[in-house]
PyMOL Python script that loads the backbone (N, CA, C, O; Angstrom):
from pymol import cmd

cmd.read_pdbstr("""\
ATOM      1  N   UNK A   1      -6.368   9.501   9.902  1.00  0.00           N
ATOM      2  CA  UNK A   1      -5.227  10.253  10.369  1.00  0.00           C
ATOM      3  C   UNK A   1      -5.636  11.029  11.612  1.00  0.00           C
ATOM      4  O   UNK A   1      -6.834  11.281  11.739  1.00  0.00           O
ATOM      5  N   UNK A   2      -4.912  11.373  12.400  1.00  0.00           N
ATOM      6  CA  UNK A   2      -5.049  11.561  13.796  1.00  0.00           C
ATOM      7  C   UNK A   2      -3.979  13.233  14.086  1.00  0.00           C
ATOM      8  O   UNK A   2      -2.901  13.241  14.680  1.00  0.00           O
ATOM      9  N   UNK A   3      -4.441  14.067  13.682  1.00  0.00           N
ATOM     10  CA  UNK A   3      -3.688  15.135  13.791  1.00  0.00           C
ATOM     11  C   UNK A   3      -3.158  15.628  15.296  1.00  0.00           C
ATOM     12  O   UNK A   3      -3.799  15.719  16.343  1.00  0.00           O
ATOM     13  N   UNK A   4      -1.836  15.896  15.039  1.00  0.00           N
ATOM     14  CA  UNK A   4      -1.119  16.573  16.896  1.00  0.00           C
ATOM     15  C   UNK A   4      -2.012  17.886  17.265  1.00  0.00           C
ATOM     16  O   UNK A   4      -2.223  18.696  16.362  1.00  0.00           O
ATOM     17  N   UNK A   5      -2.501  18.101  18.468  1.00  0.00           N
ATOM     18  CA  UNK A   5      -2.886  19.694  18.861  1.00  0.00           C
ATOM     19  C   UNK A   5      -2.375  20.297  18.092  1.00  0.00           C
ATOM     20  O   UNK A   5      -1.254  19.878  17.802  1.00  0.00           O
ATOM     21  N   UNK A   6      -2.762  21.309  17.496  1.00  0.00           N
ATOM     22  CA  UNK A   6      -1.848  22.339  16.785  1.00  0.00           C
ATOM     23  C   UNK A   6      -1.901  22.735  15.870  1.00  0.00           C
ATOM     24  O   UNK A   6      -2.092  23.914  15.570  1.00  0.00           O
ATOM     25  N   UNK A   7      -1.665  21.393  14.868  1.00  0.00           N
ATOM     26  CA  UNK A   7      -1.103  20.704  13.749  1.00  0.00           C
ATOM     27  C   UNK A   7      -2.116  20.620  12.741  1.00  0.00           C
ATOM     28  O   UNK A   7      -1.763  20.344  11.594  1.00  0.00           O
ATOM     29  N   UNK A   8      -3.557  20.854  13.052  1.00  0.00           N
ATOM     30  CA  UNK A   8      -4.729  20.128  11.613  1.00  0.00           C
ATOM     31  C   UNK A   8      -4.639  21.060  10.828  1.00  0.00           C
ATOM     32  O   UNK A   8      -4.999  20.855   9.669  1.00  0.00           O
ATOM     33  N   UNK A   9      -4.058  22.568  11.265  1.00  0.00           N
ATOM     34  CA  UNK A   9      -3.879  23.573   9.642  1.00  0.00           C
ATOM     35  C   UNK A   9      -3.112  23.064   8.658  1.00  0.00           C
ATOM     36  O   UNK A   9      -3.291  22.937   7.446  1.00  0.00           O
ATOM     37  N   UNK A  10      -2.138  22.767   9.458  1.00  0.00           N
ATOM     38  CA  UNK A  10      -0.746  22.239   8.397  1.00  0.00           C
ATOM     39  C   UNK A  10      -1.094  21.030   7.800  1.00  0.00           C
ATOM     40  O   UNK A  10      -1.079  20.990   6.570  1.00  0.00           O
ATOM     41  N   UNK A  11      -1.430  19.956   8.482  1.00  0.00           N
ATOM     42  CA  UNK A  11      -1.957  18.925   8.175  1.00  0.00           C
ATOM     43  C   UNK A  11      -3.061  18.869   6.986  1.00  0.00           C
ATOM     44  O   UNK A  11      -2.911  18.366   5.873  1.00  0.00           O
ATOM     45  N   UNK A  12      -4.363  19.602   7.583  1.00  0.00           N
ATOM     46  CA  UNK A  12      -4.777  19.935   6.178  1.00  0.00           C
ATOM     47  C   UNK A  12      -4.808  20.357   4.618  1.00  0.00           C
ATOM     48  O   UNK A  12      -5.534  20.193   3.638  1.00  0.00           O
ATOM     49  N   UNK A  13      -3.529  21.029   4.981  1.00  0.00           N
ATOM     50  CA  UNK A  13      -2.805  21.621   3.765  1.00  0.00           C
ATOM     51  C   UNK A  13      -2.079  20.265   3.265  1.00  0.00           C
ATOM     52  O   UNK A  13      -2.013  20.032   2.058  1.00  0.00           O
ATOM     53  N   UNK A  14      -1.520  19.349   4.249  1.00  0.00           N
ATOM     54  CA  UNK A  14      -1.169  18.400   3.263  1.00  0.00           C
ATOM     55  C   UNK A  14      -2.276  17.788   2.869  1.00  0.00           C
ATOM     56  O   UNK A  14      -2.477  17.917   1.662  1.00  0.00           O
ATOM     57  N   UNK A  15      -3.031  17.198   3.419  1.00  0.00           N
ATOM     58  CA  UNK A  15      -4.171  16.460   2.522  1.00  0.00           C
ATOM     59  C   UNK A  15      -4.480  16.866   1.070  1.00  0.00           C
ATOM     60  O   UNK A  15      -4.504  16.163   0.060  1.00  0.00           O
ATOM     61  N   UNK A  16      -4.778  18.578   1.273  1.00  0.00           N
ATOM     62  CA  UNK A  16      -5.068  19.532   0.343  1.00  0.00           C
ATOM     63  C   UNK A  16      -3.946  18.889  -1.253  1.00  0.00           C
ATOM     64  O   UNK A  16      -4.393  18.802  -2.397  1.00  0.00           O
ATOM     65  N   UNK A  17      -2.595  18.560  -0.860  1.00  0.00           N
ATOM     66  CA  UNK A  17      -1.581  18.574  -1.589  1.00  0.00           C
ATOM     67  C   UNK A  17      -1.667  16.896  -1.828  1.00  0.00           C
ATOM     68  O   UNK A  17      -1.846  16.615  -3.013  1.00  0.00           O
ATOM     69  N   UNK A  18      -1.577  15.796  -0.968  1.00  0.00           N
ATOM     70  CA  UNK A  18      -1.939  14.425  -1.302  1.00  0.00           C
ATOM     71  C   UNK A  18      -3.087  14.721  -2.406  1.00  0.00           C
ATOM     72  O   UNK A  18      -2.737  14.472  -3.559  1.00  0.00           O
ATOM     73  N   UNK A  19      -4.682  15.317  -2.197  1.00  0.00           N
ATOM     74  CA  UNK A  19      -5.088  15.072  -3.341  1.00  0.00           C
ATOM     75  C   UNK A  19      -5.223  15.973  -4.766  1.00  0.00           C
ATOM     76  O   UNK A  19      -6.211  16.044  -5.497  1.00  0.00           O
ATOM     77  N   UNK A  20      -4.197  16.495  -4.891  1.00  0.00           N
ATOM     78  CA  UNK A  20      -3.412  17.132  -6.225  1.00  0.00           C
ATOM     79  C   UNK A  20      -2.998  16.360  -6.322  1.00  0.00           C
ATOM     80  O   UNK A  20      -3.498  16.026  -7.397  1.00  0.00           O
ATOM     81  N   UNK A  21      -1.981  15.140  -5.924  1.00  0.00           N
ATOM     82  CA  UNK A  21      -1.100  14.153  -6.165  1.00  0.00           C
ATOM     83  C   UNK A  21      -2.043  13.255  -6.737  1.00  0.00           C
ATOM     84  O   UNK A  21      -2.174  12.940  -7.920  1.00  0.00           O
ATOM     85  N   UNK A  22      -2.913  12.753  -5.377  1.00  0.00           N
ATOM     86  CA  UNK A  22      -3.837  11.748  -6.864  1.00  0.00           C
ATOM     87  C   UNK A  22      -4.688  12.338  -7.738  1.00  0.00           C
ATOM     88  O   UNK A  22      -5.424  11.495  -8.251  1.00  0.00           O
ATOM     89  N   UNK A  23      -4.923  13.637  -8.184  1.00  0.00           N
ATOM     90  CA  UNK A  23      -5.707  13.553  -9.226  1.00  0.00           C
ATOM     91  C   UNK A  23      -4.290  14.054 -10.456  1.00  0.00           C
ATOM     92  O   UNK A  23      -4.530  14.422 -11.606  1.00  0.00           O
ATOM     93  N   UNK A  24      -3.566  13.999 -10.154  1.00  0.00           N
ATOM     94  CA  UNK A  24      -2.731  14.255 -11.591  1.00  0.00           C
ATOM     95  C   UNK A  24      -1.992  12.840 -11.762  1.00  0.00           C
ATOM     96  O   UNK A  24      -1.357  12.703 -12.807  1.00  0.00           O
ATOM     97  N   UNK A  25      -2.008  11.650 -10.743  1.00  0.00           N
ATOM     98  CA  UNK A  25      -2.124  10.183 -10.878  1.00  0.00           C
ATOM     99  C   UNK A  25      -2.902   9.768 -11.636  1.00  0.00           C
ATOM    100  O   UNK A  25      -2.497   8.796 -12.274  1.00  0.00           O
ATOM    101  N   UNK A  26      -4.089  10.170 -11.892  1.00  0.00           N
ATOM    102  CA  UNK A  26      -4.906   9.338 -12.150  1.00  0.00           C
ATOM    103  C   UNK A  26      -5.243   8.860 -13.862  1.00  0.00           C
ATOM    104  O   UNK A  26      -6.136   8.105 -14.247  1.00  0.00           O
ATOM    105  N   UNK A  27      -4.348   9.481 -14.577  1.00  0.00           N
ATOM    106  CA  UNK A  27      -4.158   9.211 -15.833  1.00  0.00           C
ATOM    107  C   UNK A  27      -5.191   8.490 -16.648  1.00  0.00           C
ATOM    108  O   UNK A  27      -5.069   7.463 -17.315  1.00  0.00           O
ATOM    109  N   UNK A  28      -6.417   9.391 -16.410  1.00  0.00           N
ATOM    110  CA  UNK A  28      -7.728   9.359 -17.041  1.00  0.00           C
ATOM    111  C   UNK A  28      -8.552   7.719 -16.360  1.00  0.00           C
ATOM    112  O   UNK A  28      -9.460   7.281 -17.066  1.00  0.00           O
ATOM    113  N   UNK A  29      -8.245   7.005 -15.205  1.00  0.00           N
ATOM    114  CA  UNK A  29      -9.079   6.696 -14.878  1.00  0.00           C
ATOM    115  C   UNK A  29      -9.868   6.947 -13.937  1.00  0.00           C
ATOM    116  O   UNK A  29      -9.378   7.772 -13.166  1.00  0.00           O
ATOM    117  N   UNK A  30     -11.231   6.484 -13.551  1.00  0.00           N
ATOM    118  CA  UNK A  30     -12.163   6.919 -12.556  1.00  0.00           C
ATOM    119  C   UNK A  30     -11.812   6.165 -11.461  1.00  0.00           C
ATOM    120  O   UNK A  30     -11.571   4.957 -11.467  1.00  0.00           O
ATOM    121  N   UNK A  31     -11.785   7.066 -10.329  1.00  0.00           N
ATOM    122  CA  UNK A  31     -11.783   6.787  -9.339  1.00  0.00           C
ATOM    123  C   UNK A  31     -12.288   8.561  -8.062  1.00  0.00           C
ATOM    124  O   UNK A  31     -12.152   9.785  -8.062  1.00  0.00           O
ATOM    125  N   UNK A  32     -12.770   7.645  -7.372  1.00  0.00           N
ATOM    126  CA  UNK A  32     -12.806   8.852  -6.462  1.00  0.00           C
ATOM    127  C   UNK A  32     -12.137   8.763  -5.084  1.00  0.00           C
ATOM    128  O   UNK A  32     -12.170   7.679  -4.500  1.00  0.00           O
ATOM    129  N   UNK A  33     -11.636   9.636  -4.615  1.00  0.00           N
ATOM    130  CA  UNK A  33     -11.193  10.220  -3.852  1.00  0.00           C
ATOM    131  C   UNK A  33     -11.413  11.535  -2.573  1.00  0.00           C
ATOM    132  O   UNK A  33     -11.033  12.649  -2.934  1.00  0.00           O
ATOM    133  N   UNK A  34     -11.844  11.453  -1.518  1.00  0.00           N
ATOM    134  CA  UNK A  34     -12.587  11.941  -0.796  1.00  0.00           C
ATOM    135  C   UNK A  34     -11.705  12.341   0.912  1.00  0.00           C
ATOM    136  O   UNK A  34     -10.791  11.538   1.102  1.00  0.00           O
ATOM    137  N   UNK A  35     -11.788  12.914   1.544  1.00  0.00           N
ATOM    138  CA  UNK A  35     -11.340  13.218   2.468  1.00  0.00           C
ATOM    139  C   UNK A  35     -12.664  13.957   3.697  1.00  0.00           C
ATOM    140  O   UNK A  35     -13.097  15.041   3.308  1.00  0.00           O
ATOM    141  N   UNK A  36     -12.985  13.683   4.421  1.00  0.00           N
ATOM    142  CA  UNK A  36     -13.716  13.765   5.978  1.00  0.00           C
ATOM    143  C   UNK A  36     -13.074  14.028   7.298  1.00  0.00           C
ATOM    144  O   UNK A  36     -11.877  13.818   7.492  1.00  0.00           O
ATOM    145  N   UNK A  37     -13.780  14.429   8.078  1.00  0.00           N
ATOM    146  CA  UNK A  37     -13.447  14.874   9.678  1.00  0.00           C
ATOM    147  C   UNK A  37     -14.803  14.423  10.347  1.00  0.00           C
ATOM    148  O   UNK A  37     -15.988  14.716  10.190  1.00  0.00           O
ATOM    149  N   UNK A  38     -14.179  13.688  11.059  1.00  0.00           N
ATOM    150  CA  UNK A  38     -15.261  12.782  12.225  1.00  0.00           C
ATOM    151  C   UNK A  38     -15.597  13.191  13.472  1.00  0.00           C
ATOM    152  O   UNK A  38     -14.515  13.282  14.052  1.00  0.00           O
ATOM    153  N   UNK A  39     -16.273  13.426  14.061  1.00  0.00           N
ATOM    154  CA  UNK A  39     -16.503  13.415  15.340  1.00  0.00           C
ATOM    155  C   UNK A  39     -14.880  13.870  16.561  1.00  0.00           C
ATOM    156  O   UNK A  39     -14.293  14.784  17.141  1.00  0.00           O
ATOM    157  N   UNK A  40     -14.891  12.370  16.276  1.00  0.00           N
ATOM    158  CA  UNK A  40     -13.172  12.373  17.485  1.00  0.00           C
ATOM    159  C   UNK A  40     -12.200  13.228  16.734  1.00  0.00           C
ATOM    160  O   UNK A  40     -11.189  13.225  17.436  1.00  0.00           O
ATOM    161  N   UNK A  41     -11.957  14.043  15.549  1.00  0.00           N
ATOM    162  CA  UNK A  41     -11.038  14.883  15.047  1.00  0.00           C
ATOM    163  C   UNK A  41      -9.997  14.466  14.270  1.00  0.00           C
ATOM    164  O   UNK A  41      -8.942  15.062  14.052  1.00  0.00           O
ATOM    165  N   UNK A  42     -10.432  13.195  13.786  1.00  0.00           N
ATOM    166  CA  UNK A  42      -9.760  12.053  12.966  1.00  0.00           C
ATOM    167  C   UNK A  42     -10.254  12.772  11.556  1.00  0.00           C
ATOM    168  O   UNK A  42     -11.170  13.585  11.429  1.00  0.00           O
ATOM    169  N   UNK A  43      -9.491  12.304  10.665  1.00  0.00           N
ATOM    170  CA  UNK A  43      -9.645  12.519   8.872  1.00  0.00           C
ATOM    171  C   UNK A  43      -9.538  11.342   8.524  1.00  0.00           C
ATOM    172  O   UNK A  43      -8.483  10.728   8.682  1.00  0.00           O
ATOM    173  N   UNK A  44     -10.719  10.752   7.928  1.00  0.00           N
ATOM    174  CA  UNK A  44     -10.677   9.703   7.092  1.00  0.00           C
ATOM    175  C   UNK A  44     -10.479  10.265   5.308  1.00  0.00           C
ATOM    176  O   UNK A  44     -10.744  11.311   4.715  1.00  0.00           O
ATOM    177  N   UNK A  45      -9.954   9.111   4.965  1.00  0.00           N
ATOM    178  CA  UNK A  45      -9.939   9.141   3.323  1.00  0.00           C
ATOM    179  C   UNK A  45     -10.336   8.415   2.868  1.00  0.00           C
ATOM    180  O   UNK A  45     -10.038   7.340   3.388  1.00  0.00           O
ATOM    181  N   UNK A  46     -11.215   8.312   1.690  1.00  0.00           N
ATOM    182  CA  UNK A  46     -12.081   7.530   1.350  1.00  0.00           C
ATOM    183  C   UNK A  46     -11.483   7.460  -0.295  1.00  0.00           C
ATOM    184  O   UNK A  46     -11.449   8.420  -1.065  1.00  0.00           O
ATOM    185  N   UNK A  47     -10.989   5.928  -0.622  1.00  0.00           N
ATOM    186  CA  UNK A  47     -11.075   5.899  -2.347  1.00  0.00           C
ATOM    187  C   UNK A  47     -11.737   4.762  -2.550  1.00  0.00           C
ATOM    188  O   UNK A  47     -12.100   3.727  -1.991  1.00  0.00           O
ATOM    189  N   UNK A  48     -11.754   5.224  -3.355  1.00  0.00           N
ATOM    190  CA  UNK A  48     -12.440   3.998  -4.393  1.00  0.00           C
ATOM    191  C   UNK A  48     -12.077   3.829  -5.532  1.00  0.00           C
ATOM    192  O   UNK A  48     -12.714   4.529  -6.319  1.00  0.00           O
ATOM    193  N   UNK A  49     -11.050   2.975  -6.151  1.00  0.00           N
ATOM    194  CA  UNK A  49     -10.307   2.832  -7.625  1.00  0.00           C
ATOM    195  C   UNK A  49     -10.793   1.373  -8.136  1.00  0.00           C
ATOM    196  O   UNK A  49     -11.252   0.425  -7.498  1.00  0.00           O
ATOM    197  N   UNK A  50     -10.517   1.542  -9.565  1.00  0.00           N
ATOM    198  CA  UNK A  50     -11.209   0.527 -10.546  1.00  0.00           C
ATOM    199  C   UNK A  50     -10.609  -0.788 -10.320  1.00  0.00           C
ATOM    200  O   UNK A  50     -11.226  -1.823 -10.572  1.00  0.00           O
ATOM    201  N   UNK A  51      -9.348  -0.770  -9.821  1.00  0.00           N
ATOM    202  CA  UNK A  51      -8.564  -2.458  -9.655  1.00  0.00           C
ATOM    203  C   UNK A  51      -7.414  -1.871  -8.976  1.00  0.00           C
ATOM    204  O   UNK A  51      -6.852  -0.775  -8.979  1.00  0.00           O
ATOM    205  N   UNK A  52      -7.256  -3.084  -8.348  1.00  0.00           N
ATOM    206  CA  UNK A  52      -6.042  -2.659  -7.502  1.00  0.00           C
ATOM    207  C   UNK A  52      -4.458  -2.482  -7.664  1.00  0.00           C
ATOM    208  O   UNK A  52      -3.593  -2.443  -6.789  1.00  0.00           O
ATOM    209  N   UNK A  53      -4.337  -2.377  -9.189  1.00  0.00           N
ATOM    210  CA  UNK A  53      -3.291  -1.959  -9.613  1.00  0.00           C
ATOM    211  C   UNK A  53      -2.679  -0.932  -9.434  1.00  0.00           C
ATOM    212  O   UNK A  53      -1.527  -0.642  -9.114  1.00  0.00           O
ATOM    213  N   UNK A  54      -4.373   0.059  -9.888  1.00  0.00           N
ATOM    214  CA  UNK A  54      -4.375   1.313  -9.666  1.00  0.00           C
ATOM    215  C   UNK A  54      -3.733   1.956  -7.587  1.00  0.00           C
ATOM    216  O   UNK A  54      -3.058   2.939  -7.281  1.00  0.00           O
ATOM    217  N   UNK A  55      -4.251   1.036  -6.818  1.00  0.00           N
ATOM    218  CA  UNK A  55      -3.304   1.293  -5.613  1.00  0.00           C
ATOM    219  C   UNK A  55      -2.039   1.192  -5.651  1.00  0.00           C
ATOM    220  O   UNK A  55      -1.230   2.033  -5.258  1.00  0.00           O
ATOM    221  N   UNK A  56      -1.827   0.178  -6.118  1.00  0.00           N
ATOM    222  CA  UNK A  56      -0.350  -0.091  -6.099  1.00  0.00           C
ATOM    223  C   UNK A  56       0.830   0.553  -7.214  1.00  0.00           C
ATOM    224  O   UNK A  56       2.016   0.241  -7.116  1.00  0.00           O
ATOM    225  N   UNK A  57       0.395   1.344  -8.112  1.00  0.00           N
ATOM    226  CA  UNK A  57       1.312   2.209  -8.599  1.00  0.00           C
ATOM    227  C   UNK A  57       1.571   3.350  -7.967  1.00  0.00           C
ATOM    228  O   UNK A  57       2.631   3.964  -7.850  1.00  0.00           O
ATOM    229  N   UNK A  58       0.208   3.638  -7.461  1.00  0.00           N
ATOM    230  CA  UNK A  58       0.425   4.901  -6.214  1.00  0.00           C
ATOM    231  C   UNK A  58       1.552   5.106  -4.946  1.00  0.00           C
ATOM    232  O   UNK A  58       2.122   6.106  -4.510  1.00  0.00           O
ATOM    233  N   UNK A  59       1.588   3.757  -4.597  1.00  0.00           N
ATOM    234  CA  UNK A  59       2.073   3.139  -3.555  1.00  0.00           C
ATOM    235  C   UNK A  59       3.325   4.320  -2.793  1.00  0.00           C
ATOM    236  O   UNK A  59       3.114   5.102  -1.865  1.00  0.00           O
ATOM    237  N   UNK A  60       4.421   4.136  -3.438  1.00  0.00           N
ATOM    238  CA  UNK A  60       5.224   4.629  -2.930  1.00  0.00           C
ATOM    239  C   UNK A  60       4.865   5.950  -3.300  1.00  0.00           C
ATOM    240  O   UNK A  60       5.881   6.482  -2.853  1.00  0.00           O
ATOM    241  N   UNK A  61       4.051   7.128  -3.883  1.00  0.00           N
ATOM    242  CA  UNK A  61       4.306   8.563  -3.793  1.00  0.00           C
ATOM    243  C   UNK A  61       3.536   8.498  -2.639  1.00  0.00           C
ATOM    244  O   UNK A  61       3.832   9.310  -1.762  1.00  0.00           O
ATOM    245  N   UNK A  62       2.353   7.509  -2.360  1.00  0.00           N
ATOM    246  CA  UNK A  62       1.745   8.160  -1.107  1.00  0.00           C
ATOM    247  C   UNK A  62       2.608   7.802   0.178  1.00  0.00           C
ATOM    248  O   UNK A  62       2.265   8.448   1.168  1.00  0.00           O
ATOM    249  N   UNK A  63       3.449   7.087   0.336  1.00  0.00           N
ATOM    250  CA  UNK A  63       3.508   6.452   1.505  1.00  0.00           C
ATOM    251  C   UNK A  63       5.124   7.778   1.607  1.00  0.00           C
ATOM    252  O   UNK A  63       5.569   8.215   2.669  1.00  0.00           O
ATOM    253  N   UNK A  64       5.526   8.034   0.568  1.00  0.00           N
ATOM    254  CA  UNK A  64       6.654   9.551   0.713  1.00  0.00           C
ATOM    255  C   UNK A  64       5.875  10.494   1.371  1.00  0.00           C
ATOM    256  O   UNK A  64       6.198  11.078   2.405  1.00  0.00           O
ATOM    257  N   UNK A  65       4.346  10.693   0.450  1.00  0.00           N
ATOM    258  CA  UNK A  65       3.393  12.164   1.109  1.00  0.00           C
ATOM    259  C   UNK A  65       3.591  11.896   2.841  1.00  0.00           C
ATOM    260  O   UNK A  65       4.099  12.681   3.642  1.00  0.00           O
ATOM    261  N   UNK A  66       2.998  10.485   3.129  1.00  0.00           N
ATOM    262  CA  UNK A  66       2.789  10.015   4.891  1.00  0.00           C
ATOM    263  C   UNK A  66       4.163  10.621   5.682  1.00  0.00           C
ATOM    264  O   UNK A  66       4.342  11.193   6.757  1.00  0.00           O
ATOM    265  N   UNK A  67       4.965  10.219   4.653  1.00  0.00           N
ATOM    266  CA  UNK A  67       6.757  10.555   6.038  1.00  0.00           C
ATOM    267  C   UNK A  67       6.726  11.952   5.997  1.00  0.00           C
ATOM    268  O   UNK A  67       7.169  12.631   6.924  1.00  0.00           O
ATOM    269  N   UNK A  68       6.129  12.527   4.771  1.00  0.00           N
ATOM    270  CA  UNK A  68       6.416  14.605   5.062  1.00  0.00           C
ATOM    271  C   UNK A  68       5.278  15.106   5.711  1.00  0.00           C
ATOM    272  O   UNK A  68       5.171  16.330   5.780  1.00  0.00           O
ATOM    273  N   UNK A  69       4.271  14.285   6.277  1.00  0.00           N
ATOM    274  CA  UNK A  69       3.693  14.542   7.570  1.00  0.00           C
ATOM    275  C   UNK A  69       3.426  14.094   8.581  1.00  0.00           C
ATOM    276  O   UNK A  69       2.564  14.274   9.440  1.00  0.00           O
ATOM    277  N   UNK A  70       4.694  13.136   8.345  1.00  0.00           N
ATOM    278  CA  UNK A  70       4.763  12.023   9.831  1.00  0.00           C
ATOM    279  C   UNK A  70       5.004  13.084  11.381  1.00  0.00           C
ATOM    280  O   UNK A  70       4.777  12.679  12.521  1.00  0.00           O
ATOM    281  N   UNK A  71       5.311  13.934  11.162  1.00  0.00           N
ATOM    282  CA  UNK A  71       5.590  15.402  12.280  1.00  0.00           C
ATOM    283  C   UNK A  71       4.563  15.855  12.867  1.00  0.00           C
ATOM    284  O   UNK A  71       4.634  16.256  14.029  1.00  0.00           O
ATOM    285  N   UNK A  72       3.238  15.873  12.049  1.00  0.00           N
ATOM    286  CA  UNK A  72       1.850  16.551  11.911  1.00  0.00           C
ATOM    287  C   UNK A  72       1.231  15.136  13.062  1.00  0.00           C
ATOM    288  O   UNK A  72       0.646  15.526  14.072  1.00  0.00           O
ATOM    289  N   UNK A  73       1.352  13.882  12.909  1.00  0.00           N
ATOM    290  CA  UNK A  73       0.663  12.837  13.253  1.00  0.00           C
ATOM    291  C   UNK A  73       0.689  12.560  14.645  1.00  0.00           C
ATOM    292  O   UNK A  73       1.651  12.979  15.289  1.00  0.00           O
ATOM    293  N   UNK A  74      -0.311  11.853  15.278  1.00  0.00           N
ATOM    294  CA  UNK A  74      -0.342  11.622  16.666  1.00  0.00           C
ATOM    295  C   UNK A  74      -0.286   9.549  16.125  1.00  0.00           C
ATOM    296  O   UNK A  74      -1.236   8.940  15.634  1.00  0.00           O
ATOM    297  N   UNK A  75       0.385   9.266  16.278  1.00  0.00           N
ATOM    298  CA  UNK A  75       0.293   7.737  16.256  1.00  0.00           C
ATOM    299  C   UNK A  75      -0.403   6.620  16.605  1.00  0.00           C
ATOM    300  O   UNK A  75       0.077   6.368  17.711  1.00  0.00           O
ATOM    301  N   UNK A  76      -1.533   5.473  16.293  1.00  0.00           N
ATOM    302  CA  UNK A  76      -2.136   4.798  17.069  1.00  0.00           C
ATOM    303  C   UNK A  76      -1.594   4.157  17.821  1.00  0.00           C
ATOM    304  O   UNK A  76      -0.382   4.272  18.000  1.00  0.00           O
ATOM    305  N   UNK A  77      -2.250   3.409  18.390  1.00  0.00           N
ATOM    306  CA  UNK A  77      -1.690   2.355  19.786  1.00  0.00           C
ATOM    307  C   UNK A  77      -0.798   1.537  19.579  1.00  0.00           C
ATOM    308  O   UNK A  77       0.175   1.321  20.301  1.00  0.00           O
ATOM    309  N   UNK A  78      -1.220   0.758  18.042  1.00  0.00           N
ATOM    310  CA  UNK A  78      -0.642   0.250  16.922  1.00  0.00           C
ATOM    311  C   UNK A  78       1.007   0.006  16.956  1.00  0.00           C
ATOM    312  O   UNK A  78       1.869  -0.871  17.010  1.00  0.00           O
ATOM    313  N   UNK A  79       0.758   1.693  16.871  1.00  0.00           N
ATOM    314  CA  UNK A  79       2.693   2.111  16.396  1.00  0.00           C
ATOM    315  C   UNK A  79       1.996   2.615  15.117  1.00  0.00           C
ATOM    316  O   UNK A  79       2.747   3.551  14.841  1.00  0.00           O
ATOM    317  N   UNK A  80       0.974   2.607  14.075  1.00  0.00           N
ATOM    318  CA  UNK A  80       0.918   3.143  12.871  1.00  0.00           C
ATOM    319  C   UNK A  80       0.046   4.653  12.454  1.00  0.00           C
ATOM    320  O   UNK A  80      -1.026   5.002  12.947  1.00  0.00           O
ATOM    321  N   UNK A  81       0.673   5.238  11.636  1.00  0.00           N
ATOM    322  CA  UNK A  81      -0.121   6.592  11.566  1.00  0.00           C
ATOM    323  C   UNK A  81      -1.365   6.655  10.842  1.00  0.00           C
ATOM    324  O   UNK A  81      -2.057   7.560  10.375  1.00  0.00           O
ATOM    325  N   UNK A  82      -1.431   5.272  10.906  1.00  0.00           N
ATOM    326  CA  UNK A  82      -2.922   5.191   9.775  1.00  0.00           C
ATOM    327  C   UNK A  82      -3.907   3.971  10.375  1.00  0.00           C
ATOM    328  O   UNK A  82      -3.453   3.039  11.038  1.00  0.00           O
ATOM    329  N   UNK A  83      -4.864   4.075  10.148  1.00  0.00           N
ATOM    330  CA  UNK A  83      -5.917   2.529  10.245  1.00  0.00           C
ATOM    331  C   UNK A  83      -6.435   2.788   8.626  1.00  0.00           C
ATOM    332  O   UNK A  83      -6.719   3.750   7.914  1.00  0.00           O
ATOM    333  N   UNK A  84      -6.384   1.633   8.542  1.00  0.00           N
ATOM    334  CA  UNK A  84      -6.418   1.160   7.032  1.00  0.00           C
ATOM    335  C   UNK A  84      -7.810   0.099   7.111  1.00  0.00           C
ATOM    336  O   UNK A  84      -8.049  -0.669   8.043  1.00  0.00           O
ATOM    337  N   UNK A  85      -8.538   0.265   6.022  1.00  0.00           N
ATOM    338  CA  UNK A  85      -9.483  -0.565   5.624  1.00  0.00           C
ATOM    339  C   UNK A  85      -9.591  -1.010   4.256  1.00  0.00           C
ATOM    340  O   UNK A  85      -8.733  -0.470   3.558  1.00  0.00           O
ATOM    341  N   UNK A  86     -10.221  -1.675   3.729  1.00  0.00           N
ATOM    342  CA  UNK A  86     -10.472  -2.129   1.945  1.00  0.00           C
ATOM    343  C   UNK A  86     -11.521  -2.993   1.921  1.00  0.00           C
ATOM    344  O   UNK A  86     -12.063  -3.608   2.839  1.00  0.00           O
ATOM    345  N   UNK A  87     -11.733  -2.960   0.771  1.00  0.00           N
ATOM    346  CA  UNK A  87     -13.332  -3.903   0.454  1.00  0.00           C
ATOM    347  C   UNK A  87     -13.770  -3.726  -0.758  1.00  0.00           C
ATOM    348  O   UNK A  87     -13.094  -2.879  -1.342  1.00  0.00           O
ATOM    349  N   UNK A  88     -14.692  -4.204  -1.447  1.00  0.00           N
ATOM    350  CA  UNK A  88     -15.037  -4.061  -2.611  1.00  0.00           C
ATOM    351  C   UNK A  88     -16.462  -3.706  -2.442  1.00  0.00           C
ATOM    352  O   UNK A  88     -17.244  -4.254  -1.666  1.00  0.00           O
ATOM    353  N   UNK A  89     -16.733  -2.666  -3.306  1.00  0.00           N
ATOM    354  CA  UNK A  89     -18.269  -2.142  -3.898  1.00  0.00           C
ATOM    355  C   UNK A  89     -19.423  -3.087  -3.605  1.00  0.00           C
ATOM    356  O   UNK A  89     -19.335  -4.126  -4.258  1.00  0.00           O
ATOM    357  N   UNK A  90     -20.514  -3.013  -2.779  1.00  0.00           N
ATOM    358  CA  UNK A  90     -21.349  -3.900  -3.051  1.00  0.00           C
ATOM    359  C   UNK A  90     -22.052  -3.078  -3.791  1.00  0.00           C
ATOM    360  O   UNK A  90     -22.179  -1.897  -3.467  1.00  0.00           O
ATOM    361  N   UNK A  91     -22.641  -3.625  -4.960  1.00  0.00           N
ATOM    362  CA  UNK A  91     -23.953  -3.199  -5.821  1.00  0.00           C
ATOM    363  C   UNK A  91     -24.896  -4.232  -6.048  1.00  0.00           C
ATOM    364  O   UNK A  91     -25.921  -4.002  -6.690  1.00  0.00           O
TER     365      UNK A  91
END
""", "prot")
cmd.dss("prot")
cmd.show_as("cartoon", "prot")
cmd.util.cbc("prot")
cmd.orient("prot")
């Protein structure tokens, strides 16, 4: 996520509130959930859930959380307020 000048207090506070959302989601399974600030002033989020079901029930509360801080966001080149990655655990 790519916060507007201004904006990373408020912004933060939502993150703060996205992860209350997933941990009262998470209906006793493990997963973690993590949030960072990089260098360039970007916030990455970092999960990691047991199967990907578990994403996809989430689906739509997170992508509601994204539009109530679509205001907060500076947009990629894209057109999208996010860069997205996935992969599975190597062990």
């Amino acid at each position: 996520y790519k916060p507007k000048d201004g904006c990373e207090e408020e912004f933060v506070d939502g993150l703060k509130r996205l992860g209350q959302m997933i941990d009262k989601s998470k209906a006793g399974q493990k997963f973690q959930n993590t949030f960072i600030k990089i260098d360039s002033g970007e916030y990455v989020q970092i999960v990691q859930m047991p199967h990907l079901e578990s994403l996809l029930d989430g689906q739509i509360e997170g992508l509601e959380w994204l539009d109530s801080v679509d205001h907060l966001l500076e947009y990629y080149d894209d057109g999208s307020r996010t860069e997205a990655f996935s992969g599975f655990v190597i062990e």
